[in-house]
C-alpha positions as CSV (number, residue, x, y, z in Angstrom):
1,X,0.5,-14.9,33.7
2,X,-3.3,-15.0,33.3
3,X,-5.0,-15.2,37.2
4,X,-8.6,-16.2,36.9
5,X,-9.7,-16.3,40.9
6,X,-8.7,-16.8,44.3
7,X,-8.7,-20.5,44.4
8,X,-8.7,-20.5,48.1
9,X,-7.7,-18.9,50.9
10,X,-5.4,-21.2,53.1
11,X,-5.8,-20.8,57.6
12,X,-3.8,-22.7,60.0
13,X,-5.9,-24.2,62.7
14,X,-4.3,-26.4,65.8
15,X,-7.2,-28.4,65.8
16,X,-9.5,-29.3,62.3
17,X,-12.2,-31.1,63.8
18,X,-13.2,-28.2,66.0
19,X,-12.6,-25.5,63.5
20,X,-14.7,-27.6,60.8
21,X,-18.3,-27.3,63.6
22,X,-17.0,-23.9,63.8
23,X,-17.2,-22.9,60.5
24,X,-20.3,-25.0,59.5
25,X,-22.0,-23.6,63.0
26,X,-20.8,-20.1,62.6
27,X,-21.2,-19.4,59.2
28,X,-23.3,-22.3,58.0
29,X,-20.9,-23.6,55.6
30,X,-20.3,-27.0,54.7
31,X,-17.3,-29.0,54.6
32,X,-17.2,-30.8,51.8
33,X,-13.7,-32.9,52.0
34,X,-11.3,-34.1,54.1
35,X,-7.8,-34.5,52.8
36,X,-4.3,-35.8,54.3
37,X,-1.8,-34.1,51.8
38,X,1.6,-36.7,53.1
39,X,4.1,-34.1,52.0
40,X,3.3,-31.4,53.2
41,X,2.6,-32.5,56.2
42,X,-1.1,-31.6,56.8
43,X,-4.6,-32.5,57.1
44,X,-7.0,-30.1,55.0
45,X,-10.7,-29.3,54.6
46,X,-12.2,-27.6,52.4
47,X,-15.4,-25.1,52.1
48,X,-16.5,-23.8,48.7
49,X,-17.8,-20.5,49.2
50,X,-18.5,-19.3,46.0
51,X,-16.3,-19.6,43.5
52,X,-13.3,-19.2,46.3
53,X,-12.5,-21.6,49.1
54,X,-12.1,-21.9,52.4
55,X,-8.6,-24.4,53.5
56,X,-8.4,-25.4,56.5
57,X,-5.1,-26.4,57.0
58,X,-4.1,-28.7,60.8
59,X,-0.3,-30.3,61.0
60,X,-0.1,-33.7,60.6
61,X,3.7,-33.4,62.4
62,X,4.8,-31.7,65.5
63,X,8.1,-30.7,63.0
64,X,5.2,-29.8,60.1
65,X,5.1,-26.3,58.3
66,X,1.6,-25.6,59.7
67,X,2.9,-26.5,63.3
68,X,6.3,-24.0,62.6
69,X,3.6,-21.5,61.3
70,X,1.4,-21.6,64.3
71,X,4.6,-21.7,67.0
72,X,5.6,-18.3,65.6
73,X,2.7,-16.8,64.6
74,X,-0.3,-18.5,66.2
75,X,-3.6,-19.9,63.9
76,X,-5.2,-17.2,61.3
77,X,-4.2,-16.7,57.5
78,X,-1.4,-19.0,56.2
79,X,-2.0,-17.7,52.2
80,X,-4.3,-16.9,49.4
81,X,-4.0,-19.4,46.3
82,X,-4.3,-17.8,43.2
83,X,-5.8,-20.0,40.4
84,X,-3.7,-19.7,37.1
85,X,-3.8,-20.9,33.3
86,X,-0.2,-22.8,32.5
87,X,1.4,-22.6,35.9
88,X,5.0,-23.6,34.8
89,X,5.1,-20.8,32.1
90,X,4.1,-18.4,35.1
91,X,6.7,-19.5,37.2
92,X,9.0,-18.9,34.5
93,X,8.1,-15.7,34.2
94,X,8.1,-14.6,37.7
95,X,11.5,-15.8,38.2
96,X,12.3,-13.9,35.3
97,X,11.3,-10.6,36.7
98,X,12.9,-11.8,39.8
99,X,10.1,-12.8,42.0
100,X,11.5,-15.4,44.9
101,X,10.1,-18.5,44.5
102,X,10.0,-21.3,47.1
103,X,8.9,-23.9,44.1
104,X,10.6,-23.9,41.0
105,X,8.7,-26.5,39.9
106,X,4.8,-27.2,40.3
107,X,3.8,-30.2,42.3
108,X,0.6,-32.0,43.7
109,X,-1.2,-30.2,46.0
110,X,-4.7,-30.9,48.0
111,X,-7.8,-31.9,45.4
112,X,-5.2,-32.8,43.0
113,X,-4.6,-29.3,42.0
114,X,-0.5,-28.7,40.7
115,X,0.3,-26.2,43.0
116,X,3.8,-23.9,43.6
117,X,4.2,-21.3,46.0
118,X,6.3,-17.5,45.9
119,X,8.0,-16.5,48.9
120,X,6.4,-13.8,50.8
121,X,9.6,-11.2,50.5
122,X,8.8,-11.1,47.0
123,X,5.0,-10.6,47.4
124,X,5.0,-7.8,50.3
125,X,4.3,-10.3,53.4
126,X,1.9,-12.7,51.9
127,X,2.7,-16.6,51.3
128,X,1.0,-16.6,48.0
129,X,0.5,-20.0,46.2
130,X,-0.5,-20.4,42.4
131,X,-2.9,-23.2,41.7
132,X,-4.0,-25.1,38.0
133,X,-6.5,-27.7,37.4
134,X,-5.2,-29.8,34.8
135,X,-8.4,-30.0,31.9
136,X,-7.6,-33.8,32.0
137,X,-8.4,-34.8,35.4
């Protein structure tokens, strides 16, 4: 698997609008898009900060991921996205060497990235998501 970058690091937030002026106020940063992802069930923004982001990640339902996330564990990190060249043939790999994966297949993530995500008891604790670009889009 060839990993070129953190992509982005992914935080749950109750509320998006306040935690956008927070991180433009606090840390001068500036948001640079505001996405509804429908099936994930979440509202994103995004900060580039370097050549890593910043997600922002608010539920969009009460029964959401985000919203199960934040019930048990309150806001903070969610996951770190990985970028990665090819990510079906890594996927393919990790589940050969027996990695847990929650997506067997990659699908459309926020910014039209193809995303898939490995469960955290493979990856010592942390949700970790792989990310690709496709050159075409």
């Amino acid at each position: 698997m060839e990993t070129t970058h953190i992509e982005h690091i992914g935080i749950a937030v109750k509320n998006l609008d306040e935690s956008i002026k927070f991180y433009e106020h606090t840390f001068g940063l500036k948001c640079y898009a505001v996405e509804i992802v429908k099936d994930q069930k979440v509202r994103t923004a995004f900060f580039e900060l370097g050549q890593t982001k910043i997600e922002l990640l608010e539920s969009t339902e009460a029964n959401g991921p985000i919203s199960k996330f934040i019930e048990k564990r309150g806001e903070g990190i969610h996951h770190i996205a990985y970028a990665v060249k090819n990510i079906q043939s890594a996927l393919i790999k990790l589940q050969s060497e027996g990695i847990q994966l929650i997506d067997n297949q990659p699908r459309k993530g926020a910014e039209g990235l193809e995303i898939a995500f490995l469960h955290p008891k493979s990856t010592f604790g942390v949700l970790t998501e792989l990310c690709e670009k496709k050159e075409n889009e």
